[in-house]
TORLOMI-992676 format. One record per residue: x, y, z of N, C-alpha, C in turn; residue number from 1. Coordinates in nm, 3 decimals, padded with zeros to 5 digits. Last residue first. Example, Ala and Ser with C-alpha at 12.3 -4.5 7.8 and 13.67 -1.06 7.14 Angstrom:
BEGIN
+---------+---------+---------+---------+---------+---------+---------+---------+---------+-----+
:     n.u :     n.v :     n.w :    ca.u :    ca.v :    ca.w :     c.u :     c.v :     c.w :   k :
+---------+---------+---------+---------+---------+---------+---------+---------+---------+-----+
:  01.285 : -00.225 :  00.708 :  01.367 : -00.106 :  00.714 :  01.290 :  00.003 :  00.787 :   2 :
:  01.319 : -00.569 :  00.780 :  01.230 : -00.450 :  00.780 :  01.320 : -00.330 :  00.780 :   1 :
+---------+---------+---------+---------+---------+---------+---------+---------+---------+-----+
END
This chain:
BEGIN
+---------+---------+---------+---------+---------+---------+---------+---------+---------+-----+
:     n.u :     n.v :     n.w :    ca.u :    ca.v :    ca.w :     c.u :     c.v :     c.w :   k :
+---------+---------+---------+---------+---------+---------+---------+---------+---------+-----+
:  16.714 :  03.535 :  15.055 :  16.643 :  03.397 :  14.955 :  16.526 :  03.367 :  15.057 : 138 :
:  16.873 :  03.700 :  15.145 :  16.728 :  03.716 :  15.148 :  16.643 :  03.635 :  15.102 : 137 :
:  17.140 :  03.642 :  15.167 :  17.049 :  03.649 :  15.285 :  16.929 :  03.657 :  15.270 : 136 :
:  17.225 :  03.658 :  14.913 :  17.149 :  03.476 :  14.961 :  17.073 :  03.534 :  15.134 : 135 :
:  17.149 :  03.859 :  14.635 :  17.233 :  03.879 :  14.830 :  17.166 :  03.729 :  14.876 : 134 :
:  17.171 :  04.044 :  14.375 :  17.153 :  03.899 :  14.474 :  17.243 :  03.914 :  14.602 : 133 :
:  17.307 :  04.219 :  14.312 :  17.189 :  04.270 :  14.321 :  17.133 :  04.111 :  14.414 : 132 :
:  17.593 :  04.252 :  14.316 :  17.533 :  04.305 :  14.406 :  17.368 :  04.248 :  14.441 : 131 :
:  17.718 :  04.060 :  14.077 :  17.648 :  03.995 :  14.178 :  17.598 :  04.083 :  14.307 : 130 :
:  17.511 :  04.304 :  13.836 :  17.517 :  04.105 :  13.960 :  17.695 :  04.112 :  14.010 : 129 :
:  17.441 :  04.630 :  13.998 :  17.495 :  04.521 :  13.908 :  17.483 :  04.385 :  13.973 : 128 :
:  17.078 :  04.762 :  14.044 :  17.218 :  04.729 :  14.148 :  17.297 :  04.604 :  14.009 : 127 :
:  16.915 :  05.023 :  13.938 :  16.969 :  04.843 :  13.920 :  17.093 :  04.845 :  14.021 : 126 :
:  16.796 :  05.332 :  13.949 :  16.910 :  05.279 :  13.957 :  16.829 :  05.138 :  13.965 : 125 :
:  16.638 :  05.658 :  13.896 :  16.634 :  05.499 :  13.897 :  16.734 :  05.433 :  13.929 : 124 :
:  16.709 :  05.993 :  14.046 :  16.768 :  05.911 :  13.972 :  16.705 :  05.785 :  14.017 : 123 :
:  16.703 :  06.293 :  14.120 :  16.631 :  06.184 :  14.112 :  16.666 :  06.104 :  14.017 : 122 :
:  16.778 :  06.624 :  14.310 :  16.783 :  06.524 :  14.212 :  16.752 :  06.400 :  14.221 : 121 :
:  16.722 :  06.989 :  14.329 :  16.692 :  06.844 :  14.369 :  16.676 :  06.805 :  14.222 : 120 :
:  16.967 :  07.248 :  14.312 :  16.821 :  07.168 :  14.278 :  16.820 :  07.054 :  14.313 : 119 :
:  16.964 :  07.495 :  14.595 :  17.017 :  07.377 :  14.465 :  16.932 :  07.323 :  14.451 : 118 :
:  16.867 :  07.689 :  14.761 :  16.852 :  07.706 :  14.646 :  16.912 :  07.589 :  14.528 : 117 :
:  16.760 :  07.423 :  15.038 :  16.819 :  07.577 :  15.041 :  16.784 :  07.614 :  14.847 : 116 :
:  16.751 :  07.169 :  15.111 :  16.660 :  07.292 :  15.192 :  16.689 :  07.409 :  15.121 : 115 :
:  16.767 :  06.951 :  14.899 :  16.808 :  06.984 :  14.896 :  16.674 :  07.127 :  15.022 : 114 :
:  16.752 :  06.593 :  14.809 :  16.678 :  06.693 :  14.833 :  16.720 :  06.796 :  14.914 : 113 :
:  16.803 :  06.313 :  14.609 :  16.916 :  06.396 :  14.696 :  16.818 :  06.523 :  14.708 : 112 :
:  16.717 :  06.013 :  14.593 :  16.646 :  06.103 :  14.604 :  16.707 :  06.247 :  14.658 : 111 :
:  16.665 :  05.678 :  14.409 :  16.738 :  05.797 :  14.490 :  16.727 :  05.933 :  14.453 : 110 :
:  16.508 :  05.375 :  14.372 :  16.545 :  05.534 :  14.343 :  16.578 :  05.584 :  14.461 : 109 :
:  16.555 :  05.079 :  14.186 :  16.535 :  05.163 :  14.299 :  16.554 :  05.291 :  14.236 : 108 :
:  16.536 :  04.717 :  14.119 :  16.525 :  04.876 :  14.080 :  16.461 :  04.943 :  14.187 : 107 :
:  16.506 :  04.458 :  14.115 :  16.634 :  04.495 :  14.113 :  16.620 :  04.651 :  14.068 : 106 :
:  16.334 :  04.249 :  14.173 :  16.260 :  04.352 :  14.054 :  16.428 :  04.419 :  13.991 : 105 :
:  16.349 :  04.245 :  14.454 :  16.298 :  04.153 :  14.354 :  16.307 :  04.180 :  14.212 : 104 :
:  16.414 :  04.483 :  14.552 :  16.504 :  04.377 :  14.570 :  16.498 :  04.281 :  14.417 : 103 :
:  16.356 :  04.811 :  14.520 :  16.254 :  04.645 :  14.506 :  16.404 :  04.548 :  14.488 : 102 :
:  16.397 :  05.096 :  14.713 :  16.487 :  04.959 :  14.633 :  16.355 :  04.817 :  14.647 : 101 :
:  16.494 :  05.431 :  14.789 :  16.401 :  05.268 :  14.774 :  16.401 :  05.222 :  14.704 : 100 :
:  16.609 :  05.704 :  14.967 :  16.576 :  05.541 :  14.848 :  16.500 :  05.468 :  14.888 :  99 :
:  16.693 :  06.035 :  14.979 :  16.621 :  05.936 :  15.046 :  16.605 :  05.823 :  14.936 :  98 :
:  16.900 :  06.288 :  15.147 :  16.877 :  06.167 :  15.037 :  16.833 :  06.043 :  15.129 :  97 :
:  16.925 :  06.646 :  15.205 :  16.852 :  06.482 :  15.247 :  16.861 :  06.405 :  15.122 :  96 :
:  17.209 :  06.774 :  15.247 :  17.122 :  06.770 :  15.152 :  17.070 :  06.605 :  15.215 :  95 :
:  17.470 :  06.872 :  15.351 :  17.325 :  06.956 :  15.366 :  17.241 :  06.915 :  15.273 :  94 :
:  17.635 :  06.624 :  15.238 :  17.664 :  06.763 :  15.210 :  17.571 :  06.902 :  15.241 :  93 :
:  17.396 :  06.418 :  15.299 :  17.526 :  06.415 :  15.249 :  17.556 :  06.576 :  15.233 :  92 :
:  17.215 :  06.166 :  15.493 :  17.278 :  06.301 :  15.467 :  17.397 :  06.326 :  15.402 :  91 :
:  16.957 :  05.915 :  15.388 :  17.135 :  05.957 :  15.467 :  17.105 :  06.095 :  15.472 :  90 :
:  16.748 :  05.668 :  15.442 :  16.761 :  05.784 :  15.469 :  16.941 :  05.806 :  15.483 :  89 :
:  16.514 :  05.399 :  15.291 :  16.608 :  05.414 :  15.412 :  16.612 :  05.564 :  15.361 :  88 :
:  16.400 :  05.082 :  15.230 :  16.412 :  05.226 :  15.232 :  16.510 :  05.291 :  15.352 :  87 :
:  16.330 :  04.780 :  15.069 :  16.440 :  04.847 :  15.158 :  16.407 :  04.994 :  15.114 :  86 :
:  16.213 :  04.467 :  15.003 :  16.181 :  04.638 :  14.954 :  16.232 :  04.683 :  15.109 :  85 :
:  16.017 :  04.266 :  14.965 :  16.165 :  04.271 :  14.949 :  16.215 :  04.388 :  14.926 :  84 :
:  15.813 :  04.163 :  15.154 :  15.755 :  04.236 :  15.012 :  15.933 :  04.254 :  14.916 :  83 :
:  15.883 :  04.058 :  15.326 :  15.754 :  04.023 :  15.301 :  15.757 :  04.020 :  15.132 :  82 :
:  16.060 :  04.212 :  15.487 :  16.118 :  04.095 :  15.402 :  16.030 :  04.033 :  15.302 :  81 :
:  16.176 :  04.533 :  15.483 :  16.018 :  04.467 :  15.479 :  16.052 :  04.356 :  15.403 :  80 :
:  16.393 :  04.736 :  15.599 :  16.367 :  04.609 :  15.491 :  16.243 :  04.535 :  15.559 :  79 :
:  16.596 :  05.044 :  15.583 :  16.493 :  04.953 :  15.654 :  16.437 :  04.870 :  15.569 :  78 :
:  16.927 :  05.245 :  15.658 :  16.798 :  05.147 :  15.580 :  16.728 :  05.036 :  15.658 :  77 :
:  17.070 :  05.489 :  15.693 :  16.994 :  05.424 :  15.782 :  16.881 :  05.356 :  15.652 :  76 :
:  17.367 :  05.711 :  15.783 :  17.289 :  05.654 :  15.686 :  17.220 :  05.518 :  15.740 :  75 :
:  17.519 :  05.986 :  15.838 :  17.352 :  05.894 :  15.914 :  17.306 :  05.796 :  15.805 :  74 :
:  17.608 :  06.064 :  15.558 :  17.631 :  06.056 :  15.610 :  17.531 :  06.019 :  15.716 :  73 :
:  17.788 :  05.989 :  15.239 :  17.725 :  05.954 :  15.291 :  17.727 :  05.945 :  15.427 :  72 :
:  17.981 :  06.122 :  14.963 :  17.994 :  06.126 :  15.131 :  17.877 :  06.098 :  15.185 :  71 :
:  18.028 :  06.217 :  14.657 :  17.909 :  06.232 :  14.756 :  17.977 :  06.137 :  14.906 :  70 :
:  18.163 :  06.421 :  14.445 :  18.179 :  06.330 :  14.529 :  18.096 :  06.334 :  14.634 :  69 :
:  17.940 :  06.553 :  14.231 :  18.048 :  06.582 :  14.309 :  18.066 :  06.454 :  14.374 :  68 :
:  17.718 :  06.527 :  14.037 :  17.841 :  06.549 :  13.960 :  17.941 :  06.604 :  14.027 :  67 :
:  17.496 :  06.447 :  14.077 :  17.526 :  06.623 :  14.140 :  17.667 :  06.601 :  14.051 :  66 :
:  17.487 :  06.163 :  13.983 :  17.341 :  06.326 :  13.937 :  17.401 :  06.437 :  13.974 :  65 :
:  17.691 :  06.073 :  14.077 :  17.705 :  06.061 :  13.978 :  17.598 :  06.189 :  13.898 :  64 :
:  17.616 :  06.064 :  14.395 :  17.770 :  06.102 :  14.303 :  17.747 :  06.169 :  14.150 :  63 :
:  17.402 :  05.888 :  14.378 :  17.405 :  06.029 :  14.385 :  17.519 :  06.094 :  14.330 :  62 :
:  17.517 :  05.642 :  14.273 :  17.399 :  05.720 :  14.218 :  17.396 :  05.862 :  14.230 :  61 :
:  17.679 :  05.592 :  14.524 :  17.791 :  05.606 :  14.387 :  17.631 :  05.672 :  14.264 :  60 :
:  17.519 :  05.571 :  14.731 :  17.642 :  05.686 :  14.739 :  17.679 :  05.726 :  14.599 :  59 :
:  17.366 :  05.369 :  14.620 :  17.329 :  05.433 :  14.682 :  17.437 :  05.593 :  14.670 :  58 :
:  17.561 :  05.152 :  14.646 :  17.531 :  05.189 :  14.505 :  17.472 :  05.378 :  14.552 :  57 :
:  17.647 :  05.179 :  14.945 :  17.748 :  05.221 :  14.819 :  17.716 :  05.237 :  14.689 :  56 :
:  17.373 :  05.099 :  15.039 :  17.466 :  05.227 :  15.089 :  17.597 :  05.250 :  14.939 :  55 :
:  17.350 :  04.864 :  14.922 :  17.295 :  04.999 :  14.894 :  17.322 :  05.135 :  14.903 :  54 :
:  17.525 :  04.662 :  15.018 :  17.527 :  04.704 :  14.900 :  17.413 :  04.801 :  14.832 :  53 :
:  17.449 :  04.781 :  15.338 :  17.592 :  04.759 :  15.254 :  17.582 :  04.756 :  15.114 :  52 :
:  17.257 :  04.741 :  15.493 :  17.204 :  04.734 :  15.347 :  17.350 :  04.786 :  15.309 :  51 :
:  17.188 :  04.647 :  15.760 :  17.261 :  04.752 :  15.730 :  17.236 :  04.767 :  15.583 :  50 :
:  16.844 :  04.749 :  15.901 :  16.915 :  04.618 :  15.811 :  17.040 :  04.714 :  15.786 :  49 :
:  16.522 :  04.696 :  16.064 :  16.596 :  04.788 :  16.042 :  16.725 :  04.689 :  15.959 :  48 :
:  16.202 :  04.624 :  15.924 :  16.320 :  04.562 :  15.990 :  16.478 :  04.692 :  15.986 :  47 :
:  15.883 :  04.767 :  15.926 :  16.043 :  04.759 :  15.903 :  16.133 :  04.738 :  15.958 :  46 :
:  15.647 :  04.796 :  16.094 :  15.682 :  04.702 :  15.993 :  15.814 :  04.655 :  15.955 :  45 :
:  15.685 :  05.065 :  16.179 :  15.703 :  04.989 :  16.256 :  15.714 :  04.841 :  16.155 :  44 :
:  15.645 :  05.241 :  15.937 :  15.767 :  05.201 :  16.010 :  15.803 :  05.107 :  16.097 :  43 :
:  15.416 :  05.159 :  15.858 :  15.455 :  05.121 :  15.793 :  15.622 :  05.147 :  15.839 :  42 :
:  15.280 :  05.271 :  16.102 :  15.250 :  05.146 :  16.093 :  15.387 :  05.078 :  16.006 :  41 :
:  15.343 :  05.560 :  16.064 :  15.399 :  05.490 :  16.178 :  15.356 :  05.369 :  16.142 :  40 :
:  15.417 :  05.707 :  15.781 :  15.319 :  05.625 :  15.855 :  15.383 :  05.533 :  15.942 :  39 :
:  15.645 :  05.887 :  15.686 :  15.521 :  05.936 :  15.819 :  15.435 :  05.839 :  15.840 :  38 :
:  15.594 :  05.808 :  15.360 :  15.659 :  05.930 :  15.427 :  15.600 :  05.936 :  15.623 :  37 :
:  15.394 :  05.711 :  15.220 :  15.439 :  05.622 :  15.323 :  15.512 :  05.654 :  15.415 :  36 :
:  15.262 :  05.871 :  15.079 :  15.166 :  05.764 :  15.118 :  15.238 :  05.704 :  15.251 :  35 :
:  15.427 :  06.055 :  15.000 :  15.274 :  06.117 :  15.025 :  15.213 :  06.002 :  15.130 :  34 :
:  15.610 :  05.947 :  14.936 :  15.628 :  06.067 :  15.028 :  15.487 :  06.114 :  15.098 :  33 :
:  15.565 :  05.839 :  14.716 :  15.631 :  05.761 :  14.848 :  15.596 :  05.865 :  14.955 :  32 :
:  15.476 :  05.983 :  14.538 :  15.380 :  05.864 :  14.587 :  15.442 :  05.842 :  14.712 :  31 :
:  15.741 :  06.114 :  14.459 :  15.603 :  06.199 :  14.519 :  15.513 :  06.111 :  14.643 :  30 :
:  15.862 :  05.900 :  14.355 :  15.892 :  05.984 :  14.456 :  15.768 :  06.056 :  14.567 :  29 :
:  15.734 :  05.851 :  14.145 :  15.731 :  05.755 :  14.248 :  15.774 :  05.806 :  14.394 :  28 :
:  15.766 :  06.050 :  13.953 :  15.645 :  06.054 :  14.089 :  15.659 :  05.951 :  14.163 :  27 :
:  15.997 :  05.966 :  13.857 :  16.018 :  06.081 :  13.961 :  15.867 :  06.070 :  14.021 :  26 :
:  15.913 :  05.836 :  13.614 :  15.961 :  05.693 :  13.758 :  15.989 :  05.843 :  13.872 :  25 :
:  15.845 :  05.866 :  13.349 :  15.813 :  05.992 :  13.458 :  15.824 :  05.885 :  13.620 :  24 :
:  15.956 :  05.711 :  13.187 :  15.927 :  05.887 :  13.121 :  15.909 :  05.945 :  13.255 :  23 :
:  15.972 :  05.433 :  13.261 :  16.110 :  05.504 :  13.249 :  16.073 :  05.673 :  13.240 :  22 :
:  15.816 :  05.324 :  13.523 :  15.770 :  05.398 :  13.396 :  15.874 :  05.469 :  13.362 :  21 :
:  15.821 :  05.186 :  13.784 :  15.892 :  05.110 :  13.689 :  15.847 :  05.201 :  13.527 :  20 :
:  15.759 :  05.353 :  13.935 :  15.874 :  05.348 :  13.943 :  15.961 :  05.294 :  13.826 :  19 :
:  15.513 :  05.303 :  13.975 :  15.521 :  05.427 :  13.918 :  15.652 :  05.382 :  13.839 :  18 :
:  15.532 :  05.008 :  14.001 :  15.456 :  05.056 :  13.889 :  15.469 :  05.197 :  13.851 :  17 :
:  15.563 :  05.010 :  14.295 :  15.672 :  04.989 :  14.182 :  15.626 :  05.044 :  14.009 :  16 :
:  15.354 :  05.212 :  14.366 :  15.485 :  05.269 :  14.383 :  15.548 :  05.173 :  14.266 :  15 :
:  15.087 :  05.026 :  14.390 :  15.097 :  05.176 :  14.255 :  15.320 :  05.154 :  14.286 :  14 :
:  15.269 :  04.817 :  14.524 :  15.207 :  04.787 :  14.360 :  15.215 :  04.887 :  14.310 :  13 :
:  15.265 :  04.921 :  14.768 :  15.394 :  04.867 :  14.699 :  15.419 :  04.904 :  14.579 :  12 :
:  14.946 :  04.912 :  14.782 :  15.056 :  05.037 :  14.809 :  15.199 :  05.056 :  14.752 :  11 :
:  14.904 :  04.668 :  14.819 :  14.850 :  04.810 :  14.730 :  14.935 :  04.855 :  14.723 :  10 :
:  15.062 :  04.550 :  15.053 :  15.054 :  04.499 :  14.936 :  15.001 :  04.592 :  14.807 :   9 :
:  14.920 :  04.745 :  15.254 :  15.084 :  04.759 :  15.238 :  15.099 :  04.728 :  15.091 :   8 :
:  14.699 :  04.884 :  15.353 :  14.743 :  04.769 :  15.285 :  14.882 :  04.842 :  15.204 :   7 :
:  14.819 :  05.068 :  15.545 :  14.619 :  05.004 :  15.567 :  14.663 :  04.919 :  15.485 :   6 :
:  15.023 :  05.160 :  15.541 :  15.033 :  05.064 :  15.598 :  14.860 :  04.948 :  15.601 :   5 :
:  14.989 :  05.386 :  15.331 :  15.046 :  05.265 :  15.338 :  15.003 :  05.174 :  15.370 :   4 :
:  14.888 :  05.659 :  15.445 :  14.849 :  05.520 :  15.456 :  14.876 :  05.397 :  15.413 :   3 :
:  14.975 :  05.911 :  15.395 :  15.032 :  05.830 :  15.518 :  14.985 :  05.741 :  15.535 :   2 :
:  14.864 :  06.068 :  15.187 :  14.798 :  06.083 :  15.314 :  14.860 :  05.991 :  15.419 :   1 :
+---------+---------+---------+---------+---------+---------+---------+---------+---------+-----+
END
């Protein structure tokens, strides 16, 4: 329903917790979409950030589920320092891909969604060391 932002700290919690269930971490997807997809509060919250070592894990995840070379294109992440948690948005090939990343925790997902007849794909990901530490955020 787009509420997030009423408590952010909740909200985080179900999501990493979906996220963190290796059998079914794809509703985290769902959750995101449902809760935080569209809440203006919880955009405005967000620091906009280039996220460089996301963008490329990011690229090299998807790559790897469609099993083509992926090309990242508008690509746009946002960081809530509070909580350590980056989302963001690209385009790659006619297809939306969307992430989110617990900094803290070092696990994210990516989301390649597709308008037309291919299938959509979803993948967990870790960023390797020394990606996954960044001192900007200490």
């Amino acid at each position: 329903m787009n509420t997030a932002s009423h408590d952010l700290s909740r909200h985080l919690g179900v999501l990493h917790d979906r996220l963190m269930d290796p059998t079914s971490f794809e509703q985290a997807l769902f959750y995101f979409l449902e809760e935080f997809a569209g809440d203006v509060g919880f955009l405005q919250e967000s620091h906009v950030d280039e996220a460089p070592h996301l963008r490329a894990v990011v690229g090299q995840v998807a790559g790897e589920v469609t099993g083509e070379r992926v090309t990242l294109e508008q690509f746009g992440a946002l960081y809530l320092p509070e909580f350590g948690f980056f989302h963001g948005q690209a385009r790659s090939a006619g297809r939306v891909l969307l992430f989110f990343y617990f900094a803290r925790s070092n696990v994210g997902l990516t989301a390649l969604i597709s308008g037309g007849t291919r299938l959509n794909c979803v993948a967990r990901f870790e960023l390797p060391p020394p990606i996954s530490f960044d001192p900007k955020y200490n």
